[in-house]
Backbone as XML, in Angstrom:
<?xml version="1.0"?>
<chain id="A" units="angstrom">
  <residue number="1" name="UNK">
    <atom name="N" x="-9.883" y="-76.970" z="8.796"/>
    <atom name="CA" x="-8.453" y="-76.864" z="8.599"/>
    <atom name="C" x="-7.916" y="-78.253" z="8.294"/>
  </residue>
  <residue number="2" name="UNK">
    <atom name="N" x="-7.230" y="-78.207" z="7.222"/>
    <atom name="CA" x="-6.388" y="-79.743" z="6.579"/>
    <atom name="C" x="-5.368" y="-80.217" z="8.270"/>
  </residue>
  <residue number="3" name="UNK">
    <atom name="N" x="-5.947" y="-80.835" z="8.495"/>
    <atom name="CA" x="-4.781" y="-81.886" z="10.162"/>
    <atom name="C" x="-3.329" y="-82.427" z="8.609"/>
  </residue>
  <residue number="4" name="UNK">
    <atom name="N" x="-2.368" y="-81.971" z="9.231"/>
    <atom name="CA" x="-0.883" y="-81.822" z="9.312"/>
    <atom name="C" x="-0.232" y="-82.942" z="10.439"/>
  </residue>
  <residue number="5" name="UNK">
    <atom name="N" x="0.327" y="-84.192" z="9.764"/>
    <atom name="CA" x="0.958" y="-84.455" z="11.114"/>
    <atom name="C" x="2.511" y="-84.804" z="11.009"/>
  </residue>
  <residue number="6" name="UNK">
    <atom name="N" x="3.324" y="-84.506" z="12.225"/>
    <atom name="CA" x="4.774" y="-85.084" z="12.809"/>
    <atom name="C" x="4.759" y="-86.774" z="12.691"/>
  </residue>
  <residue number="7" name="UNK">
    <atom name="N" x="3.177" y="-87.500" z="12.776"/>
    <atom name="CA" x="3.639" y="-88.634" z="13.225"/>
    <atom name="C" x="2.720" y="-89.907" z="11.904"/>
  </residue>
  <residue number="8" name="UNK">
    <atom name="N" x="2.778" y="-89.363" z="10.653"/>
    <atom name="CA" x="1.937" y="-89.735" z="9.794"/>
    <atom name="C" x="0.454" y="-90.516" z="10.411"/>
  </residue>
  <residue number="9" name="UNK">
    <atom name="N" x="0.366" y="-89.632" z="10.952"/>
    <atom name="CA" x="-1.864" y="-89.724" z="11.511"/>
    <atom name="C" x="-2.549" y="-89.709" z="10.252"/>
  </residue>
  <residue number="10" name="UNK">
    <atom name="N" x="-2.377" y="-91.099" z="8.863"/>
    <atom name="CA" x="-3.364" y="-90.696" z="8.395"/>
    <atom name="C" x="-4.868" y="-91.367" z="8.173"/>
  </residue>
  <residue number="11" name="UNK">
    <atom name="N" x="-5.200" y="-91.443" z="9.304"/>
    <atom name="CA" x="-6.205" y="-91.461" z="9.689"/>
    <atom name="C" x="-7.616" y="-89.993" z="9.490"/>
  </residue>
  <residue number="12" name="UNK">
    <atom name="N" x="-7.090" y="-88.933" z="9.950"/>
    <atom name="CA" x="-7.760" y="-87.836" z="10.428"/>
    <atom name="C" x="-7.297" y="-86.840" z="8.768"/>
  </residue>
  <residue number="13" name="UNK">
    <atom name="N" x="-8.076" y="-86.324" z="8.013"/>
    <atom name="CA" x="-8.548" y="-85.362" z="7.371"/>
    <atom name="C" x="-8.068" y="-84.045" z="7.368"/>
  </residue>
  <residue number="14" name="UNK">
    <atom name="N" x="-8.700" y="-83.666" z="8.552"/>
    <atom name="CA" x="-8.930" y="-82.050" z="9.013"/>
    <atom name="C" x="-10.074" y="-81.937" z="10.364"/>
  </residue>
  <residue number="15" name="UNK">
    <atom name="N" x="-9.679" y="-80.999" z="11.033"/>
    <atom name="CA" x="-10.077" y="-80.575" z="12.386"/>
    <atom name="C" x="-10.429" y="-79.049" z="12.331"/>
  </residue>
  <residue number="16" name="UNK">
    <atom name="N" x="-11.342" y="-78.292" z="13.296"/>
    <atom name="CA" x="-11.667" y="-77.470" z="13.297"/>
    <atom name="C" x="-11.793" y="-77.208" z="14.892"/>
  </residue>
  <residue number="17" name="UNK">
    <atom name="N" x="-11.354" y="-76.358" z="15.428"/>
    <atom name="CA" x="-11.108" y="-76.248" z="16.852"/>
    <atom name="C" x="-11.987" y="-74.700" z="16.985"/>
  </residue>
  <residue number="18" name="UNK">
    <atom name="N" x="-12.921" y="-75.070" z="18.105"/>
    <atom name="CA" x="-14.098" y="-73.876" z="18.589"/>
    <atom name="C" x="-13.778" y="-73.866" z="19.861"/>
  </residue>
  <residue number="19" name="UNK">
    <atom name="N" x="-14.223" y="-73.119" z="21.031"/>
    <atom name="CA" x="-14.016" y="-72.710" z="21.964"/>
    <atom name="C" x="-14.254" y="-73.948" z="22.640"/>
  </residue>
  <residue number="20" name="UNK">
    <atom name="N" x="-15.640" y="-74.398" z="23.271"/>
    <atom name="CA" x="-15.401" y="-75.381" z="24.126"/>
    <atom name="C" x="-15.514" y="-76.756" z="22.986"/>
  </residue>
  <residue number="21" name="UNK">
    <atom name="N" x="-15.140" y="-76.489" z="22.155"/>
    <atom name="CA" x="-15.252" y="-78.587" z="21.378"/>
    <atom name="C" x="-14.226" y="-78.015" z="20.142"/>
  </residue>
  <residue number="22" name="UNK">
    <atom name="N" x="-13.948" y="-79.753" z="19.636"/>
    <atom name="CA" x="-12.621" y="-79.799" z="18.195"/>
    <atom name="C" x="-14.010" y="-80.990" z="17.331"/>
  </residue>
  <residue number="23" name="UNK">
    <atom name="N" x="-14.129" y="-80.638" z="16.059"/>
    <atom name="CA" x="-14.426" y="-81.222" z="15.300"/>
    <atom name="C" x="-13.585" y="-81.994" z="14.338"/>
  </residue>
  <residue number="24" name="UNK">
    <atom name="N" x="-13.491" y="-83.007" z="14.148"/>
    <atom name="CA" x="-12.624" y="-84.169" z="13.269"/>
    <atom name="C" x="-13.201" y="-84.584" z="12.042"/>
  </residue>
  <residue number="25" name="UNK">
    <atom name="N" x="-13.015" y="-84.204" z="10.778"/>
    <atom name="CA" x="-12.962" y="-85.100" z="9.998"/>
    <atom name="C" x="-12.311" y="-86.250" z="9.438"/>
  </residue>
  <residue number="26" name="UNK">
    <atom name="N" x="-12.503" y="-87.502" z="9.455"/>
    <atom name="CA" x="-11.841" y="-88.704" z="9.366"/>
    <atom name="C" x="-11.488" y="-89.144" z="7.649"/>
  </residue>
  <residue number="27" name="UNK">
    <atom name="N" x="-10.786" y="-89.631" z="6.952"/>
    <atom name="CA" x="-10.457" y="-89.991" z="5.832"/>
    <atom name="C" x="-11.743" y="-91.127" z="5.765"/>
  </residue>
  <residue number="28" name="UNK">
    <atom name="N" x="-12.514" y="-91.554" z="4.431"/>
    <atom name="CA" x="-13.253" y="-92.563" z="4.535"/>
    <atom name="C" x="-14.419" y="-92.496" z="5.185"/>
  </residue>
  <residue number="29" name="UNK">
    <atom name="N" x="-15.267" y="-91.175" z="5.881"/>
    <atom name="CA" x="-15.788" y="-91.090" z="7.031"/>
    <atom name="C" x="-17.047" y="-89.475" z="6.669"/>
  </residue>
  <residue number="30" name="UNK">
    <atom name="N" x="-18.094" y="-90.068" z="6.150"/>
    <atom name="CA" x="-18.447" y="-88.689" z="5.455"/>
    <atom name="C" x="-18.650" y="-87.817" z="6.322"/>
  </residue>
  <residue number="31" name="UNK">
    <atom name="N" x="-19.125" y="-87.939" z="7.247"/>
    <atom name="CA" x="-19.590" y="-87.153" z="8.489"/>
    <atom name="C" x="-18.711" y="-86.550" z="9.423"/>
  </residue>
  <residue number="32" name="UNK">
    <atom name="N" x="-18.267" y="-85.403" z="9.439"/>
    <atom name="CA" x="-17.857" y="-85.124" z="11.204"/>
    <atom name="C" x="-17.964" y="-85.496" z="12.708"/>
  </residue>
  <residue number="33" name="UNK">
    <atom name="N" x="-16.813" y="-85.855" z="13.497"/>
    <atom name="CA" x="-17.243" y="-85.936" z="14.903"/>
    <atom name="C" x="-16.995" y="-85.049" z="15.819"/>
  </residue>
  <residue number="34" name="UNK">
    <atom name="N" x="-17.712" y="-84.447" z="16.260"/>
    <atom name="CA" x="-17.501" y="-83.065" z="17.390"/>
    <atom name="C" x="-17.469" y="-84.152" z="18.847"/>
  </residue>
  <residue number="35" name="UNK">
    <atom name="N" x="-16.042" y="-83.411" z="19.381"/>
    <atom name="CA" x="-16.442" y="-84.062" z="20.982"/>
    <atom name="C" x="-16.460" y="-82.353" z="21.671"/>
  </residue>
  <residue number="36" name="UNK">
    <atom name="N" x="-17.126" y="-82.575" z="22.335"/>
    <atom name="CA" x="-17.307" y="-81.030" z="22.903"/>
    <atom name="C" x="-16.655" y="-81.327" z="24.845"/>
  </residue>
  <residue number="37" name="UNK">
    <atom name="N" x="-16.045" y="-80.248" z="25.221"/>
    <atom name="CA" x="-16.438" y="-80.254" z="26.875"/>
    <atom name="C" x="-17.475" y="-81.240" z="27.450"/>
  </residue>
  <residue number="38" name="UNK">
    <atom name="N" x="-18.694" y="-80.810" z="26.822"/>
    <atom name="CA" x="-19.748" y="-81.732" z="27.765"/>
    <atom name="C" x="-19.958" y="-83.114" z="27.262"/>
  </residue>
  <residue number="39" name="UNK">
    <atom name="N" x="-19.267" y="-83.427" z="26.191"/>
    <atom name="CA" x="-19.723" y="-84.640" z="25.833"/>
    <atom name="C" x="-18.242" y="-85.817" z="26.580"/>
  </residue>
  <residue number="40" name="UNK">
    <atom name="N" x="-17.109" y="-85.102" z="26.050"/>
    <atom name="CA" x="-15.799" y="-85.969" z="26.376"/>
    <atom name="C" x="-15.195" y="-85.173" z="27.630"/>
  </residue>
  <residue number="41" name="UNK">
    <atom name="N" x="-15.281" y="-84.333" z="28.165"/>
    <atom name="CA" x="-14.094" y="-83.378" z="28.864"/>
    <atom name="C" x="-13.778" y="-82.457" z="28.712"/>
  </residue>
  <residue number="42" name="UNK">
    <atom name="N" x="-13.857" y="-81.662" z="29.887"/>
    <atom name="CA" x="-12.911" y="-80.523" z="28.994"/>
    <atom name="C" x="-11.195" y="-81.017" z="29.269"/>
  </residue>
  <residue number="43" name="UNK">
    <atom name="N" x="-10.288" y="-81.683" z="29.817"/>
    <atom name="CA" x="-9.369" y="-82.054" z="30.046"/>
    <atom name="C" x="-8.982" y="-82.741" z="28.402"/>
  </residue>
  <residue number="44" name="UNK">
    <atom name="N" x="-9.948" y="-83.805" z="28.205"/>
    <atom name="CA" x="-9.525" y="-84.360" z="26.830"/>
    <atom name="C" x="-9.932" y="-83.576" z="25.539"/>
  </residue>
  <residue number="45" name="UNK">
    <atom name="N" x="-10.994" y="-82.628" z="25.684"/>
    <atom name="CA" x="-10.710" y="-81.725" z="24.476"/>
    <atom name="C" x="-9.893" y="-80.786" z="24.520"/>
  </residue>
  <residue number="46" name="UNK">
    <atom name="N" x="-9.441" y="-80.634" z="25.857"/>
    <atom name="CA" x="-8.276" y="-79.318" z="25.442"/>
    <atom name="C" x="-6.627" y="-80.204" z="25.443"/>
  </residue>
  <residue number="47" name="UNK">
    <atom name="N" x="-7.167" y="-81.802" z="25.314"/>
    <atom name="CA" x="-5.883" y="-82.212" z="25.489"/>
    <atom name="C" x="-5.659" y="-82.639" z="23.217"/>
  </residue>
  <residue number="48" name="UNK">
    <atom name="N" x="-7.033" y="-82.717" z="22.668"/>
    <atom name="CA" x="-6.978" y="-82.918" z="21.570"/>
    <atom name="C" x="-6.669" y="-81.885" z="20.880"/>
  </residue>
  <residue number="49" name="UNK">
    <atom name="N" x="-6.957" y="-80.523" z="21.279"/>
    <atom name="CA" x="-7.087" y="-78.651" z="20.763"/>
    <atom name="C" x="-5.331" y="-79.321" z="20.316"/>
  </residue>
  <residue number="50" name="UNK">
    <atom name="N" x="-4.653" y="-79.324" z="21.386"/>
    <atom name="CA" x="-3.403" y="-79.195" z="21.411"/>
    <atom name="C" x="-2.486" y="-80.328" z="20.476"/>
  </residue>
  <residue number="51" name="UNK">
    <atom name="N" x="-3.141" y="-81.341" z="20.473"/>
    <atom name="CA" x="-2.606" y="-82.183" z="19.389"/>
    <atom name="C" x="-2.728" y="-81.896" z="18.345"/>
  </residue>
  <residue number="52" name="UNK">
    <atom name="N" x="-3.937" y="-81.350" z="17.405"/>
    <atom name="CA" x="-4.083" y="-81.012" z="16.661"/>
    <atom name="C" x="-3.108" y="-79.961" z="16.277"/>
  </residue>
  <residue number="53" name="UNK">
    <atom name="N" x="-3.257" y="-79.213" z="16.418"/>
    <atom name="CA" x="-2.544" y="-78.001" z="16.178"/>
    <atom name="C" x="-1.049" y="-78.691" z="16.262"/>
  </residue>
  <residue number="54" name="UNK">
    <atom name="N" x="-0.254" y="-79.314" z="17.239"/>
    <atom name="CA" x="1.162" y="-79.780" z="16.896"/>
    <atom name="C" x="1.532" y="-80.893" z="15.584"/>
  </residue>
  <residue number="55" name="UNK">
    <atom name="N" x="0.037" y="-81.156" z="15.623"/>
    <atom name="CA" x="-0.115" y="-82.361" z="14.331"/>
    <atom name="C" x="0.119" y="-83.832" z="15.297"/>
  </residue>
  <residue number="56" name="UNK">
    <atom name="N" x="0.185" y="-84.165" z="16.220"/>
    <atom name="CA" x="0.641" y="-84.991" z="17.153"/>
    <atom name="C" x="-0.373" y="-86.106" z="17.419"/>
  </residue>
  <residue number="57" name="UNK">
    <atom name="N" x="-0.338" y="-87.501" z="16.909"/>
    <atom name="CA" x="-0.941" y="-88.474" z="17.208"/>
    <atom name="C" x="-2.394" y="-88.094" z="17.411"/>
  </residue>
  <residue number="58" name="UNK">
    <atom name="N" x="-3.069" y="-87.446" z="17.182"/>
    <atom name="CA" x="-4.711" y="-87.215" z="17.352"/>
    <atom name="C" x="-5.316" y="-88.416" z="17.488"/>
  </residue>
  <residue number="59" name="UNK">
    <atom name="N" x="-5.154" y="-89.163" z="16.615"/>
    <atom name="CA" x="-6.226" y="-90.401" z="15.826"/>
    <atom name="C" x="-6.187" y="-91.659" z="17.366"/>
  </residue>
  <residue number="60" name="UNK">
    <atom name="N" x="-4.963" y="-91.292" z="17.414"/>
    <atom name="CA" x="-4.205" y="-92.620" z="18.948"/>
    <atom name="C" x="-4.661" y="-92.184" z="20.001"/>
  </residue>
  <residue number="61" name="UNK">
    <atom name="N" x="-4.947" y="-90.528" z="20.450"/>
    <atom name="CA" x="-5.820" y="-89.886" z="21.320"/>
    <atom name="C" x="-7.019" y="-90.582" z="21.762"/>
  </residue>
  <residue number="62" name="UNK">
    <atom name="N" x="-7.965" y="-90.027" z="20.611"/>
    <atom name="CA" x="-9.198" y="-90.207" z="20.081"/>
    <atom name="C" x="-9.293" y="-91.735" z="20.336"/>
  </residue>
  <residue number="63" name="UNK">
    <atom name="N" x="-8.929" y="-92.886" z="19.940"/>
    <atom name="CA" x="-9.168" y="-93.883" z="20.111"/>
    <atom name="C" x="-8.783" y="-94.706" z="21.766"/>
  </residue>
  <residue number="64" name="UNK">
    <atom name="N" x="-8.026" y="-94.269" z="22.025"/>
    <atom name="CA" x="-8.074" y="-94.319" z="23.059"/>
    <atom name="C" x="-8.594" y="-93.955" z="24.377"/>
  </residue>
  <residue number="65" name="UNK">
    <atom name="N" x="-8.918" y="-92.714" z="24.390"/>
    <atom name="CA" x="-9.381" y="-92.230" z="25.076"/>
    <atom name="C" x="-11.034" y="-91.656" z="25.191"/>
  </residue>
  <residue number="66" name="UNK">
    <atom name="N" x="-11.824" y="-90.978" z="24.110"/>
    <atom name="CA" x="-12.605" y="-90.345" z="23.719"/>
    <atom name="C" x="-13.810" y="-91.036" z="22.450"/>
  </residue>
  <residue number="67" name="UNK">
    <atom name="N" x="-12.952" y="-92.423" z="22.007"/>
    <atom name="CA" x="-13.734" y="-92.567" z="20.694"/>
    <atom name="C" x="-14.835" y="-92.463" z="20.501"/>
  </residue>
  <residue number="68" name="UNK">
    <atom name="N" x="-16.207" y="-92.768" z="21.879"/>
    <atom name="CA" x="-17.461" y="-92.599" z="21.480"/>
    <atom name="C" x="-18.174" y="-91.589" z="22.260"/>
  </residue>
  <residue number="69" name="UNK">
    <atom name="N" x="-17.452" y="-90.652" z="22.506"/>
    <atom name="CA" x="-17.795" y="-89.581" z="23.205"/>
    <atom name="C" x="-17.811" y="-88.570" z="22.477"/>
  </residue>
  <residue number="70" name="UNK">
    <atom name="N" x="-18.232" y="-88.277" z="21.622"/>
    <atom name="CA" x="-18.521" y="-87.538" z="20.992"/>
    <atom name="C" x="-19.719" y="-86.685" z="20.792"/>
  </residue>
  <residue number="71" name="UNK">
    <atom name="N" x="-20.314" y="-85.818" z="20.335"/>
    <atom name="CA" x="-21.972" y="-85.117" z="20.457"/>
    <atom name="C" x="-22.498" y="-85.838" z="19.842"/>
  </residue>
  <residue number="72" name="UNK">
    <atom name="N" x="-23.708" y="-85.826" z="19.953"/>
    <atom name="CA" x="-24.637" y="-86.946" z="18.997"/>
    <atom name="C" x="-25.665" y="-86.389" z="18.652"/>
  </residue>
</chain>
């Protein structure tokens, strides 16, 4: 899904949100990053589910909080 944002995030691509993990595609960035439940949280992926979808700072999330937590 094309990421939409309120707060010009353009950083982030498009996201794809699955049950327990959100996948990110980044502008510049060929590859996808999945953070799943077990890799970052489930607190911070269901705190990213929700950004996404409002379009809301994701990228400022993610870097802050989650950046290398991701699946590998």
């Amino acid at each position: 899904m094309n990421y939409s944002t309120i707060t010009n995030d353009a950083a982030i691509k498009g996201h794809e949100i699955n049950h327990q993990s959100i996948t990110v595609w980044f502008h510049g960035v060929k590859r996808p990053f999945t953070y799943s439940y077990h890799s970052a949280g489930s607190h911070h992926v269901r705190k990213m589910k929700k950004l996404a979808c409002q379009g809301d700072d994701l990228h400022s999330y993610i870097n802050e909080h989650v950046k290398r937590r991701f699946v590998r």
